[in-house]
C-alpha positions in Angstrom: 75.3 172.6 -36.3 73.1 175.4 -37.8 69.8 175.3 -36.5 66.9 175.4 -39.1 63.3 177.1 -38.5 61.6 173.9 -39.5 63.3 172.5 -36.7 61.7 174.7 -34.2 58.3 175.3 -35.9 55.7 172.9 -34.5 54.8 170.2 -36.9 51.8 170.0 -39.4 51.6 166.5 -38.6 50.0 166.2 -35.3 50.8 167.1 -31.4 53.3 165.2 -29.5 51.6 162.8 -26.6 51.0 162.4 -23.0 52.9 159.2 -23.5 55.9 160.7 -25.3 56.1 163.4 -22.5 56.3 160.5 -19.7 58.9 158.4 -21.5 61.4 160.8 -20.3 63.1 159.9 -17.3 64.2 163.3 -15.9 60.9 164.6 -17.0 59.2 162.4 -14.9 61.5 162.9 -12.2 61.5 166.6 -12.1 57.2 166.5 -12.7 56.6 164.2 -10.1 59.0 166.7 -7.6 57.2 170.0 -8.6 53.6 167.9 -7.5 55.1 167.5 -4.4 56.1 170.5 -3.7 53.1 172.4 -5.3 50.7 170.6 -2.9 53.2 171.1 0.5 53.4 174.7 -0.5 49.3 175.2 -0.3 48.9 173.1 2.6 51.6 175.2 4.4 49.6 178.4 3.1 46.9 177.1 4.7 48.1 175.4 8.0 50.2 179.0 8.9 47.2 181.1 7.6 45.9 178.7 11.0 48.4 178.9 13.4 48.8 182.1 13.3 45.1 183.0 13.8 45.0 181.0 15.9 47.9 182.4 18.0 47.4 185.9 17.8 43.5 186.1 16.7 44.6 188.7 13.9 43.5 189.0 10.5 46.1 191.0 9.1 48.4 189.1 10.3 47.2 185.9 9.3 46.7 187.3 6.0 50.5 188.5 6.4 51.2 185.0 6.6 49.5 184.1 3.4 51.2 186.8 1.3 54.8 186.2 2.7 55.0 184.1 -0.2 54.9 186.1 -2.6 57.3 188.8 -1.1 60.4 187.1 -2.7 59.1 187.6 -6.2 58.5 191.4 -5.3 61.8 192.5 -3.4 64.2 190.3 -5.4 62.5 187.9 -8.0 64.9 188.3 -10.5 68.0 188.6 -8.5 67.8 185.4 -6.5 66.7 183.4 -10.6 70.1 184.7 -11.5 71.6 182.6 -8.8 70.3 179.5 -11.0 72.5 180.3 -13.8 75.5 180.5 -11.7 75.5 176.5 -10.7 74.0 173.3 -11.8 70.1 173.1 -12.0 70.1 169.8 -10.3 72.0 171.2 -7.3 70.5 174.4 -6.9 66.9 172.8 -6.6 68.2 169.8 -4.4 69.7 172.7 -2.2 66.8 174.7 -2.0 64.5 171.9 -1.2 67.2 170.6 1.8 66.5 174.5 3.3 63.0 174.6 2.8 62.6 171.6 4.3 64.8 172.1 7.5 63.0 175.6 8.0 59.3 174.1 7.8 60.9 171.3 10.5 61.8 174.4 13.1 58.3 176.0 12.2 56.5 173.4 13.4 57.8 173.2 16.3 55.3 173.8 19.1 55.2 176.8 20.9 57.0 179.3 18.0 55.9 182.3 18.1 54.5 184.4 15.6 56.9 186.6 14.7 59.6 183.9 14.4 57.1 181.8 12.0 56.7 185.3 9.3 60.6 185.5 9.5 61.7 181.4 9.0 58.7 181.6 6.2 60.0 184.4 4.4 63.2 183.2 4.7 62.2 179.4 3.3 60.3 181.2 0.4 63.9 183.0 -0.4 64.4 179.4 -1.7 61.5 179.8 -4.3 63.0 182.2 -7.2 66.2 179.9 -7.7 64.5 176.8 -7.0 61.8 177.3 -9.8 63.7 179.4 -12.4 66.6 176.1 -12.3 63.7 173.9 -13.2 62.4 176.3 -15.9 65.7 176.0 -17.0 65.9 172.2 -17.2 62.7 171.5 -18.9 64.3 172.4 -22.9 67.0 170.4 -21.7 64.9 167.5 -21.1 61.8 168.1 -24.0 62.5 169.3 -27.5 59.7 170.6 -29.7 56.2 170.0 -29.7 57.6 167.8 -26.3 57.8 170.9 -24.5 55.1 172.5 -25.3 52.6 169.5 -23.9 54.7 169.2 -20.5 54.1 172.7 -20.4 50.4 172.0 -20.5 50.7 169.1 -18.3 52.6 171.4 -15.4 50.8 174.5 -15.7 47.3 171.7 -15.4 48.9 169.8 -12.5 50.0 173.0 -10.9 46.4 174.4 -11.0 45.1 171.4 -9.7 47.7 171.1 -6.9 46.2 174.2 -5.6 42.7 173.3 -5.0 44.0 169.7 -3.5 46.4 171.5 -1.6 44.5 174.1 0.0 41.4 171.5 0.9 44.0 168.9 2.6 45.6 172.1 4.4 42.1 173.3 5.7 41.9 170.0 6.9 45.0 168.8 8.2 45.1 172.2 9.9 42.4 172.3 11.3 43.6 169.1 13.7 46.8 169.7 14.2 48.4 172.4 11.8 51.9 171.4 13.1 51.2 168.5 11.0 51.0 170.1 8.0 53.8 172.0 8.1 55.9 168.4 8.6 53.9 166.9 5.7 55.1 169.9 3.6 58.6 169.3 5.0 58.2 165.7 4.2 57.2 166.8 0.1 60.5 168.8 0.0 62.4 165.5 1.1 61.2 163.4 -1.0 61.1 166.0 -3.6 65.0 166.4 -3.3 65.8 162.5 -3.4 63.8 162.0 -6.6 65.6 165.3 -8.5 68.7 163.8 -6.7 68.4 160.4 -8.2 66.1 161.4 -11.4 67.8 163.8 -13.1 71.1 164.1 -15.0 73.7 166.5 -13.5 73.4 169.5 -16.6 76.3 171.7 -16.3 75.6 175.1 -15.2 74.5 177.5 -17.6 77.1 180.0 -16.7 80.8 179.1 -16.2 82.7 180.7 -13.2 85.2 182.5 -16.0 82.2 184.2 -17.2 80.7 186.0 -14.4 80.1 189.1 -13.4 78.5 190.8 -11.0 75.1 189.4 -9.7 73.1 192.6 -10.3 74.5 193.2 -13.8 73.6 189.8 -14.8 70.2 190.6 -13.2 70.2 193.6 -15.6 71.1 191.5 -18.6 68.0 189.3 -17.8 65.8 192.8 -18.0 67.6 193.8 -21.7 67.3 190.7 -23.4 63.6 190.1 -22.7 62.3 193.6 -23.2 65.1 194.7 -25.6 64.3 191.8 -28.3 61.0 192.5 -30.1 60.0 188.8 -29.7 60.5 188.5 -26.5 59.4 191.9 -25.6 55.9 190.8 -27.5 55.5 187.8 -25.7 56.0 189.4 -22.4 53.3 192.2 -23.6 50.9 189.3 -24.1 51.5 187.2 -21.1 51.6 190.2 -18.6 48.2 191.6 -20.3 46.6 188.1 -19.7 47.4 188.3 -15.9 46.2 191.6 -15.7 42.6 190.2 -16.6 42.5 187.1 -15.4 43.3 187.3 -11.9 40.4 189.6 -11.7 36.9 187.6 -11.0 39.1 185.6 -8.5 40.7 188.2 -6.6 37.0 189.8 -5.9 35.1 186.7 -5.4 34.4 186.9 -1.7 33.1 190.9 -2.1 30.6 189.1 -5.4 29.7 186.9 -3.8 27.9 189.2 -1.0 26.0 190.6 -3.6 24.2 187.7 -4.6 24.4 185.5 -0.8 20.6 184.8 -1.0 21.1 183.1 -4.6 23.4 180.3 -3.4 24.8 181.2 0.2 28.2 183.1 0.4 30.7 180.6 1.2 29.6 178.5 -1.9 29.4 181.3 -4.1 32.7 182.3 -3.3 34.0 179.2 -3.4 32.5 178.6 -7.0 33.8 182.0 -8.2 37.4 181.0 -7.0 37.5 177.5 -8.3 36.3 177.9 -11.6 39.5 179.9 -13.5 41.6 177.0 -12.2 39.2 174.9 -13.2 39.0 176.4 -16.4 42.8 176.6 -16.6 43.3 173.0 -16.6 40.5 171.9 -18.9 42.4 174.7 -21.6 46.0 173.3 -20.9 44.9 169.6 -21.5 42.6 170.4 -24.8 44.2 172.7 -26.2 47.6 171.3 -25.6 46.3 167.6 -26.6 43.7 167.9 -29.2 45.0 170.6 -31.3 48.0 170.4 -33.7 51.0 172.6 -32.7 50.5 174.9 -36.0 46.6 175.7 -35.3 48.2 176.1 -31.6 50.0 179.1 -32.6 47.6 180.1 -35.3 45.2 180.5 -31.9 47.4 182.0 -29.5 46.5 185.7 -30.6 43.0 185.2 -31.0 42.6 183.4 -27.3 44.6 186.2 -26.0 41.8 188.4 -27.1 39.4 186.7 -26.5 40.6 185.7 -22.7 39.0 189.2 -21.2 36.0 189.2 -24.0 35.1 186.2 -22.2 34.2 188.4 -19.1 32.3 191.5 -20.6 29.5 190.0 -19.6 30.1 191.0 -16.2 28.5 193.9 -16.8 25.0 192.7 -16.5 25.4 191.5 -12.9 24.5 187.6 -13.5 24.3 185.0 -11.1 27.2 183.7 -9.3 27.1 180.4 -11.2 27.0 182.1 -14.6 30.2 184.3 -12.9 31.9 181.5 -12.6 31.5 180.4 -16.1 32.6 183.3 -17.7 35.5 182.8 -15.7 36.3 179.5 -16.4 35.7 180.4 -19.8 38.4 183.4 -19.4 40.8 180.8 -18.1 40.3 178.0 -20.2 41.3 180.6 -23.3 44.6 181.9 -21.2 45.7 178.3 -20.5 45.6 177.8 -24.4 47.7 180.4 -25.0 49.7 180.5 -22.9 52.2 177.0 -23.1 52.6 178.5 -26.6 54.0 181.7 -25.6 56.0 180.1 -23.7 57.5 177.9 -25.8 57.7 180.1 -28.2 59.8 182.4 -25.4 62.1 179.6 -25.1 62.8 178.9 -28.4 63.8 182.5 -29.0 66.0 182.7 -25.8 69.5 182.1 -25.9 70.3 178.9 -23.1 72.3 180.8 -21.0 69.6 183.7 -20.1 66.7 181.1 -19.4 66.9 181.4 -15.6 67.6 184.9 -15.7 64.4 185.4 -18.3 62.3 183.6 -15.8 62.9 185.5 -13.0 61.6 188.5 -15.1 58.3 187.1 -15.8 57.4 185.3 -13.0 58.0 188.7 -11.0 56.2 190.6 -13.5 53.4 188.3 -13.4 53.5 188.2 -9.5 53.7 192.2 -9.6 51.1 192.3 -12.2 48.0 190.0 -10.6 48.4 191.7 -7.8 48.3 195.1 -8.8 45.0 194.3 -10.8 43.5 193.1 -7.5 44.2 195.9 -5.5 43.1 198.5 -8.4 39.8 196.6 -9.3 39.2 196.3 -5.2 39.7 200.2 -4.9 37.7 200.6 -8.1 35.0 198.0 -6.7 34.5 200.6 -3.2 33.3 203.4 -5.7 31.5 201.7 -8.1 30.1 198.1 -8.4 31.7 195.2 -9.0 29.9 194.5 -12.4 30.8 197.9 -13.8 34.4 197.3 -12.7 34.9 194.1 -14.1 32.8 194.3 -17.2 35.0 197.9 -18.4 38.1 196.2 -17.0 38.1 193.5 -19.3 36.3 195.9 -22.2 39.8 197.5 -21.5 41.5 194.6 -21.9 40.1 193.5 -25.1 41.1 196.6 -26.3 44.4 196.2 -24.9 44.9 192.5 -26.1 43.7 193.4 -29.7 46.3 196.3 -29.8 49.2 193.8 -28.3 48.3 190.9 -30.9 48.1 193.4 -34.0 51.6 194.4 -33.1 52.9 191.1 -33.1 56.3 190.9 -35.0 56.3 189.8 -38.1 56.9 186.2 -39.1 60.6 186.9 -40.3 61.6 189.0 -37.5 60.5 186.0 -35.3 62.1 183.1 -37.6 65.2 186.0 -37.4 65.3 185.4 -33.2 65.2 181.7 -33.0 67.7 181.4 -35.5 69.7 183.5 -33.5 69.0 182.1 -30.0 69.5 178.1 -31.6 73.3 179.8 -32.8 74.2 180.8 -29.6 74.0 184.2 -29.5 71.8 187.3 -28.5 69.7 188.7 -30.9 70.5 192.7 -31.6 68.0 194.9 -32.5 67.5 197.4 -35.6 66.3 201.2 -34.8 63.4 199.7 -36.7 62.3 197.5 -34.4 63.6 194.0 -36.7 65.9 191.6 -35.7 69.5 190.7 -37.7 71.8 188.5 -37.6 73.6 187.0 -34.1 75.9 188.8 -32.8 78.2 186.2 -30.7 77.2 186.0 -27.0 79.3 187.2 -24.9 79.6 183.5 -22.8 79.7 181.3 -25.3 80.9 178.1 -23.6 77.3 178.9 -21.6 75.5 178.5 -25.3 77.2 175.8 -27.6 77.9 174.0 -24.7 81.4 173.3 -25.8 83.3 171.2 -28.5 80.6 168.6 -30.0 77.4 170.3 -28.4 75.0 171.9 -30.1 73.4 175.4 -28.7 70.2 174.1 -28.5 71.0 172.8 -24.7 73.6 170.3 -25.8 71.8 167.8 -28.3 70.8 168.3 -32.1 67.7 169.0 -33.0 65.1 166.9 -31.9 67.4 164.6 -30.2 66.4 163.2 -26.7 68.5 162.4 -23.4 67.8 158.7 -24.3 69.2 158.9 -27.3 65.5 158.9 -29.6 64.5 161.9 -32.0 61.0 164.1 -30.9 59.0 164.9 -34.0 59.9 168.3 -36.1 58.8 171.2 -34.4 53.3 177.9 -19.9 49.5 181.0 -14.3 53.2 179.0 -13.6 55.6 180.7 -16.4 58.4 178.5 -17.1 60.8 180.0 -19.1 62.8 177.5 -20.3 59.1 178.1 -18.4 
């Protein structure tokens, strides 16, 4: 079936609902997991940060322990997201939540010492790329239209909030006995895997066994179809320039703080300054995603990219702490309104069989991006202060945002990639920078989904797993986000 751009645009009519969303079975199911595990993760952050302080009385190497997370992402993000393509999503996230969970279990045991807790952790956060670019993967399977977009919302929402619940019951589980922690965040992996086990439907992988390749030219693949399709390409310009900003105010909280201690204390201003872009995050992705109709949604995607840094010029008059953290709630409230958009806009203009592969592109680039803004803000911050940094960062960024959304393709160049993604096959690129027809993708049974199925993930348009029709028509990125 040939796939219509009224199919795909949102609908004048009004946004899909919470309610709609939940119906879903596997939605549920596959929600309900990621909460789990979102909250074990940052109690585990926080009960290791512990221990190992504890054990060896080291900052850096507590802090070590903190950012072993994120090494994954950094040495091989994209690589280890291929692996999600190659089997089905359901068993590649039940597998990597069986590991994780096995690995925290040895952790915990008493007496490990330090060096063996940084390796197991590193090697139970190998299980991250694959785990969360399979469930990127499943969501379009699962939502269609405006669907998607509002359980991007929702996750991106949850996720945020899962952080600040997380790392409070970590503190204090910890701070007892942090070997209990790291069991309840084996415990969130178990039951995480029974309920993806039971919940969801077993989707055939995206990428038959004829059809592969090697791992690191399918990894490459991944690269050229999100940065060699002017869509795409676009949308990663904008999402990637929205980290760069962002991440900013949070990342040098505890060193602003210090400069106004005798306003507020230091440990609340810090803690103010950190909580409010999450805060500000969430209260975006519900509104926005909620209360606005999925045209005016993409109408204001541009605009609240720009006006995402804008929001924190204001730095440069060295207010108050609490008025800090407003500007960045206010920063993060405008990226969380954008940003379920882009991504469903990403989606719709990826062919299925490069979603896992995509995600592991921008979720390292995003990684790779915050924290190279923290690191050149904090260097920037030792010469200069921290309102002059921030306030001509973000000045920059305005500048860089307005550049980004004037660039934007052009309506037919983006109707020309999602008609080409919904056919199955990768969009090619003119020498001037447009987008013909589809050329056929070079794993087709990965796309159509074989005899009967259409390429939009094996359903027609709008249809749902149950059988019912959606209506005409996501810091997490979930390329599906």
């Amino acid at each position: 079936m040939e796939a219509t751009v009224s199919d795909e645009r949102p609908s004048p009519e009004g946004p899909a609902t919470f309610r709609e969303v939940f119906a879903q079975r596997e939605y549920r199911a596959v929600f309900t997991a990621s909460t789990l595990g979102w909250i074990g993760d940052y109690i585990a952050k926080a009960a290791v940060t512990l221990l190992i302080y504890r054990e060896t009385e080291s900052v850096a190497l507590s802090a070590a322990a903190f950012a072993v997370s994120y090494l994954p992402w950094l040495v091989g993000g994209p690589l280890l997201a291929t692996l999600a393509e190659r089997y089905p999503y359901r068993r590649v996230m039940v597998t990597c939540d069986l590991v994780r969970m096995a690995l925290l279990l040895v952790i915990a045991i008493p007496g490990m010492p330090s060096p063996a807790i940084l390796a197991l952790l590193f090697l139970a956060t190998l299980a991250n790329p694959p785990s969360q670019a399979a469930r990127s993967a499943l969501m379009p399977l699962i939502l269609s239209g405006d669907r998607l977009v509002v359980g991007l919302s929702v996750n991106a929402s949850v996720g945020q909030a899962a952080q600040v619940v997380g790392y409070l019951a970590g503190a204090a589980i910890a701070a007892a006995n942090p070997a209990a922690a790291l069991l309840v965040n084996a415990a969130t992996f178990g039951a995480s895997a029974v309920l993806l086990r039971l919940g969801v439907a077993d989707h055939p992988p995206a990428m038959t066994a004829a059809h592969r390749s090697h791992l690191f030219r399918e990894t490459g693949e991944g690269f050229r179809i999100v940065f060699g399709t002017p869509v795409l390409r676009a949308i990663a310009i904008l999402v990637f320039s929205a980290m760069l900003f962002s991440i900013v105010p949070e990342g040098l909280a505890a060193a602003w703080a210090g400069r106004h201690a005798d306003d507020m204390g230091r440990g609340a201003a810090q803690a103010v300054i950190m909580a409010a872009n999450p805060v500000g995050f969430i209260l975006g992705g519900l509104i926005v995603g909620r209360a606005i109709a999925p045209a005016r949604r993409l109408a204001l995607m541009r605009p609240l990219a720009v006006l995402a840094p804008l929001t924190l010029v204001p730095a440069l008059f060295d207010p108050p702490p609490l008025v800090v953290a407003l500007l960045a709630a206010a920063c993060g409230f405008a990226v969380a309104g954008m940003l379920p958009m882009a991504n469903g806009l990403f989606v719709r203009a990826l062919p299925d069989g490069f979603r896992a592969r995509a995600f592991g592109v921008m979720a390292t680039g995003i990684q790779v991006i915050q924290g190279l803004a923290v690191l050149v803000t904090g260097l920037l911050a030792d010469r200069f202060s921290i309102p002059l940094v921030v306030g001509v960062w973000s000045a920059a960024g305005v500048l860089l945002m307005t550049l980004a959304a004037l660039s934007w393709p052009s309506p037919a160049t983006v109707d020309a990639a999602v008609t080409a993604a919904q056919q199955g096959g990768r969009p090619a690129t003119e020498p001037d920078g447009t987008t013909r027809a589809p050329r056929p993708d070079p794993h087709p049974s990965r796309s159509s989904g074989g005899p009967g199925r259409s390429p939009t993930g094996g359903r027609g348009p709008g249809e749902q797993p149950d059988g019912g029709r959606s209506g005409e028509s996501g810091r997490h990125w979930h390329v599906v986000t």
